[in-house]
C-alpha positions in Angstrom: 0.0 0.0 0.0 2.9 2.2 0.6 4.4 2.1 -2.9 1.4 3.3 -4.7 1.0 6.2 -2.0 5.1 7.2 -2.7 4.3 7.0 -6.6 1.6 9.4 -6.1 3.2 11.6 -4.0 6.1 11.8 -6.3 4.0 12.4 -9.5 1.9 15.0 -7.8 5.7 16.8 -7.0 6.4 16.5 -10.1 3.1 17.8 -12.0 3.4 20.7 -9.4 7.3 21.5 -10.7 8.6 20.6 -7.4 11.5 19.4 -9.0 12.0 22.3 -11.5 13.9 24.7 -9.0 16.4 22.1 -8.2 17.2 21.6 -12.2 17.1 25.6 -12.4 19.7 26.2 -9.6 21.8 23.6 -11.0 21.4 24.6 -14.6 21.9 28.4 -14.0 25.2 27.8 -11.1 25.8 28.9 -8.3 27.9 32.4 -9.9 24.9 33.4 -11.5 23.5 35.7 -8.6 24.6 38.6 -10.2 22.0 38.0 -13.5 19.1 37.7 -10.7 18.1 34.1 -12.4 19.5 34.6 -15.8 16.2 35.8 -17.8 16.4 39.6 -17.7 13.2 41.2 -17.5 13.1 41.3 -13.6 13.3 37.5 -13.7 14.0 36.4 -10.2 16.3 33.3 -8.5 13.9 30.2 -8.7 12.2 29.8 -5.2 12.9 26.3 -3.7 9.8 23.9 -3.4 8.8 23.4 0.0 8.9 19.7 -0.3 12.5 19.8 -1.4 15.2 19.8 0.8 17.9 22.2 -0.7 19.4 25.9 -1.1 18.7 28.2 -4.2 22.2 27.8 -4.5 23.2 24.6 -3.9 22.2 20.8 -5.6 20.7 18.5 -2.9 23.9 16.6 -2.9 26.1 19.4 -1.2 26.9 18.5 2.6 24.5 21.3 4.4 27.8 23.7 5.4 31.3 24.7 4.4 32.7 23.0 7.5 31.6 19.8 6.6 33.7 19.9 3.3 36.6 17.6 3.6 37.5 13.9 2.7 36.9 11.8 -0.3 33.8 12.1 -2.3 32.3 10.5 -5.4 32.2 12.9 -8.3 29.0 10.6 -10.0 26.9 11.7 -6.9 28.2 15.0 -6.1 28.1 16.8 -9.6 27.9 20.3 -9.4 29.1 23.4 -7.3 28.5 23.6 -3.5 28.9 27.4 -2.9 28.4 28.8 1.2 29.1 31.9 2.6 32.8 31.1 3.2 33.3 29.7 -0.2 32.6 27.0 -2.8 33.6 23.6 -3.2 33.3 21.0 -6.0 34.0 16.6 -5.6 37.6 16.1 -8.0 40.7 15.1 -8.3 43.8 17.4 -7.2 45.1 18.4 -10.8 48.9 18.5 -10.5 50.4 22.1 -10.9 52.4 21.6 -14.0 52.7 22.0 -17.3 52.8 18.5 -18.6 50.1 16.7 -20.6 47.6 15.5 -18.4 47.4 11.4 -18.0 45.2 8.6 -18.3 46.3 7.5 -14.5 45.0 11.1 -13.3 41.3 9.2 -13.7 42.2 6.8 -11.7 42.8 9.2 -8.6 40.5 9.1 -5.5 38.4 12.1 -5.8 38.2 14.7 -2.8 36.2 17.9 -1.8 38.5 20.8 -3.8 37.4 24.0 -1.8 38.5 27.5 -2.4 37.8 30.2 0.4 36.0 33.3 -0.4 38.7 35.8 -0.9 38.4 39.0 1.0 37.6 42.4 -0.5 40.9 44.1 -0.7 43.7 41.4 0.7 47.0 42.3 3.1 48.9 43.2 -0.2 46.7 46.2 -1.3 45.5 44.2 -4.0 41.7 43.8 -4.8 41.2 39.9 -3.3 39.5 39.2 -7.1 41.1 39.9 -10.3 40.2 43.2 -11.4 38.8 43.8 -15.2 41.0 45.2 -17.5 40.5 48.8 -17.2 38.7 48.9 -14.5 40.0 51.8 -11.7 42.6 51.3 -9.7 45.1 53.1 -7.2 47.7 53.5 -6.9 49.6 53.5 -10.1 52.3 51.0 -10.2 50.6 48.8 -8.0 51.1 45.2 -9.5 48.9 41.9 -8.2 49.0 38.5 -9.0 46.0 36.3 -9.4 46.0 32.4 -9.9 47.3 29.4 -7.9 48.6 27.3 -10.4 48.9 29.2 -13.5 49.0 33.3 -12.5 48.2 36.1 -14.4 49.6 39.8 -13.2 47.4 43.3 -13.3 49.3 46.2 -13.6 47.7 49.9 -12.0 48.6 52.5 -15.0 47.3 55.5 -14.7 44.4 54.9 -12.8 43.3 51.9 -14.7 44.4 48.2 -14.0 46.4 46.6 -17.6 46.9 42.8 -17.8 50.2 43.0 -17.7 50.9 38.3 -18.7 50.6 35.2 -17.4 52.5 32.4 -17.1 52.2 28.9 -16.3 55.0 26.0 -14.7 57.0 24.1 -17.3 
């Protein structure tokens, strides 16, 4: 008797779009705040459905807090972006920093949370914790910051405005 109640439930869920905010969120990422939902038009973020268990910004799969990133995790069942307050998180494999051709063994590596905190607004260097724009105003000039981990990219302060100034990668 259970089953056929379940089926019903789950139909009636699905009739009503319960499951359409989930897909939207997912579809539209986590980054896409700034577009208010993507549409234009005043379009707002998809609301959750009450009978869904989830954040407008995260897939139901994300553990419910930053905190509780960590460990080994299964890419297949954790596919998208988890993104909190103190940063964003995704289930992969450590990509060595190099410039070498990537190999067939790196699939075989265990997969892990890969989590990058939220950077602050301006960091202890003076720099903007985010990679400016090209162009966009800066002070003061000759400041020069570097962006990337792996592979960096430098942004130059010339008169007022920062310059991409190269990048460069490991051998």
């Amino acid at each position: 008797m259970r089953a056929p109640v379940l089926v019903a439930i789950t139909v009636a869920l699905l009739a009503c779009g319960g499951s359409r905010s989930r897909h939207s969120a997912i579809e539209r990422g986590p980054d896409d705040s700034s577009t208010g939902g993507g549409g234009g038009g005043g379009d707002t973020a998809p609301q959750p459905d009450a009978s869904v268990a989830f954040t407008a910004s995260n897939p139901l799969t994300c553990p419910p807090s930053f905190a509780q990133m960590g460990g080994t995790c299964d890419p297949a069942t954790h596919p998208g972006t988890c993104t909190y307050p103190e940063g964003s998180c995704y289930c992969g494999v450590t990509m060595p920093c190099s410039g070498a051709a990537i190999s067939d063994e790196i699939a075989a590596w265990p997969s892990s949370w890969q989590c990058t905190v939220k950077p602050p607004v301006v960091r202890p260097d003076g720099c903007p914790g985010t990679q400016p724009n090209d162009g966009a105003s800066c002070s003061p000039s000759g400041r020069t910051c570097v962006y990337g981990s792996c592979c960096v990219w430098r942004m130059t302060c010339e008169k007022g405005r920062w310059k991409s100034a190269g990048g460069e990668c490991p051998p």
